[in-house]
C-alpha positions in Angstrom: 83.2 209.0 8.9 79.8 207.3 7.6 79.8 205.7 10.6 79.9 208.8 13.1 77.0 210.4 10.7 75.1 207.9 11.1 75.4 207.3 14.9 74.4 211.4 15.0 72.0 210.8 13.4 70.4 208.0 15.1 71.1 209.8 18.2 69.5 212.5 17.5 66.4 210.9 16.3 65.4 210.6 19.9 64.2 214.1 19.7 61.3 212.8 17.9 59.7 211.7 21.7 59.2 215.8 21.9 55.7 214.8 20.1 54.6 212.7 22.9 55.9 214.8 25.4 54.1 218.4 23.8 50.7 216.5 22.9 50.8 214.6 26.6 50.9 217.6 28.4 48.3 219.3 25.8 46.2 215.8 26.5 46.7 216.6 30.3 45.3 220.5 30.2 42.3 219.2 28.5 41.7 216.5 31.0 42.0 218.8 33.6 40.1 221.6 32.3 37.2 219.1 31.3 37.4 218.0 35.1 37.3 221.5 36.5 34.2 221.9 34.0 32.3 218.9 35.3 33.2 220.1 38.7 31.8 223.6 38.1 28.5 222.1 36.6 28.1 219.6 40.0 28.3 222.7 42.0 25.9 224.6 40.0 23.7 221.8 40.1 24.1 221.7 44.2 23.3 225.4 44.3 20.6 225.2 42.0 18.9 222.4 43.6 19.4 224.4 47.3 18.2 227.1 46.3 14.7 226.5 44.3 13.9 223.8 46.9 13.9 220.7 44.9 15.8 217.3 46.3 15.5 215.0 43.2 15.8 210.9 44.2 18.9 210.5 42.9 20.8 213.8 43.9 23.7 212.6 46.5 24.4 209.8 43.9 24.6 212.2 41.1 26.4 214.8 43.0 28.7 211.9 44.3 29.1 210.7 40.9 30.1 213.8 39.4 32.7 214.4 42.0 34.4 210.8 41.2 33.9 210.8 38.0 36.0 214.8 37.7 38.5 213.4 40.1 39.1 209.9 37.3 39.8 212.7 35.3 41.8 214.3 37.1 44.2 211.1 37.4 44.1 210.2 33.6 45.2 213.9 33.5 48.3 213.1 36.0 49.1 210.2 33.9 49.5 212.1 30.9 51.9 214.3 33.0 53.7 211.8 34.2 54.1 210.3 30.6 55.1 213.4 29.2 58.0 214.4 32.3 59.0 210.7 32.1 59.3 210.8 28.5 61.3 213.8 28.4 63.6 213.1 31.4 64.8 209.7 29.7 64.9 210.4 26.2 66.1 214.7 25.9 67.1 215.8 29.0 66.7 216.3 33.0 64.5 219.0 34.0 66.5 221.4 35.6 64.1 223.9 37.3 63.0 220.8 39.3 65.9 220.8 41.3 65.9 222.1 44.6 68.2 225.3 45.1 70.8 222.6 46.6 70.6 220.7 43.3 68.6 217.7 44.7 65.8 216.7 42.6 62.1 216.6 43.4 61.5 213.0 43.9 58.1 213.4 43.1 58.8 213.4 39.3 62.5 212.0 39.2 62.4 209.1 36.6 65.6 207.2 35.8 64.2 204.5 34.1 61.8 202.9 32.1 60.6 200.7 34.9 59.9 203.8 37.4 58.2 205.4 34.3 56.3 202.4 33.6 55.6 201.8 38.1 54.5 205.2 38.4 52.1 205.2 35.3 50.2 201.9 36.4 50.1 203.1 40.0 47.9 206.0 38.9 46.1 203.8 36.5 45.3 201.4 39.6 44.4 204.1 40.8 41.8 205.4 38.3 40.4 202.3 37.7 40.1 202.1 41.7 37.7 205.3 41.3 36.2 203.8 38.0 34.9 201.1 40.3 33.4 203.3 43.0 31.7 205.2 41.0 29.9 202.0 39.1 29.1 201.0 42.6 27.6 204.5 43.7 25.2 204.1 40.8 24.0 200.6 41.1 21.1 199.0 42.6 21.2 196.1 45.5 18.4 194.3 45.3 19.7 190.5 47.2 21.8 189.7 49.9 24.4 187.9 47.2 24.9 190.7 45.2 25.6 192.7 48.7 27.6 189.5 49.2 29.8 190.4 46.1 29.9 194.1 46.2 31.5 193.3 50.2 33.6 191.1 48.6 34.9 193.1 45.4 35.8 196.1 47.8 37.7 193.4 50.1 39.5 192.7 46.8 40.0 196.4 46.3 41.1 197.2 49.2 43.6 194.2 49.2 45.2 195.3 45.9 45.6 198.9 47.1 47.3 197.6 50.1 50.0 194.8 47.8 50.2 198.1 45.1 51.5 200.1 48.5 54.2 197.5 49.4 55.5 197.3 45.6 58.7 199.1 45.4 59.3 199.6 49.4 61.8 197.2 51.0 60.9 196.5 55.0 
């Protein structure tokens, strides 16, 4: 009898991983409503600048930069939502309403495992870090042919990782 309290008990302790799951999605609607801000204030900016004439030196890198750095955002947002579905598929229960009507589920956010939780979480951060990288290139200054030389050679690199991180999972 001890025994079958206990094993209730520990079982039910999993319901503690509501926490993570309630304050990742509340991480994720701030992320994405501090993105839809910065977005907002780019787009004033654009107006404003349009409209009264001026074209400071640095405008398509800021306006660029903005952009990028609302869409990291954006990600880091879609990582907290994945966390938060992932968490709460594998530890309370199966989302129901994202079932089709034929009772097949959205693949999109079907996680079964740890390991899809953990592949689909580090895909997105590849993925923000990826954007993390353009924008630190957008705002920096060539000056030789070397460090032209390694910015050629660090989006080579780049774009080789994106194209191993697309083959991860797939079997051809």
């Amino acid at each position: 009898m001890i025994e079958k309290i206990f094993e209730n008990g520990l079982w039910s302790s999993r319901f503690i991983v509501v926490l993570a799951v309630v304050f990742g999605l509340i991480g994720a609607v701030i992320l994405f409503a501090v993105a839809s801000i910065d977005i907002f204030v780019t787009a004033k900016y654009v107006f404003t600048t349009y409209v009264t004439g001026a074209h400071p030196d640095r405008f398509h890198e800021d306006v660029v930069g903005g952009i990028i750095g609302a869409v990291d955002l954006y990600l880091i947002g879609v990582v907290m939502l994945l966390f938060s579905f992932g968490l709460y598929e594998l530890f309370i229960s199966d989302i129901d309403v994202a079932k089709n009507e034929d009772g097949a589920e959205n693949q999109l956010l079907a996680i079964h495992s740890l390991d899809q939780l953990k592949d689909k979480i580090s895909k997105v951060i590849v993925m923000v870090l990826v954007v993390g990288f353009f924008q630190k290139v957008g705002h920096t200054e060539y000056t030789s042919a070397l460090e032209l030389l390694y910015l050629a050679l660090s989006i080579t690199a780049v774009a080789v990782g994106l194209y191993f991180l697309g083959k991860v999972g797939k079997s051809h």
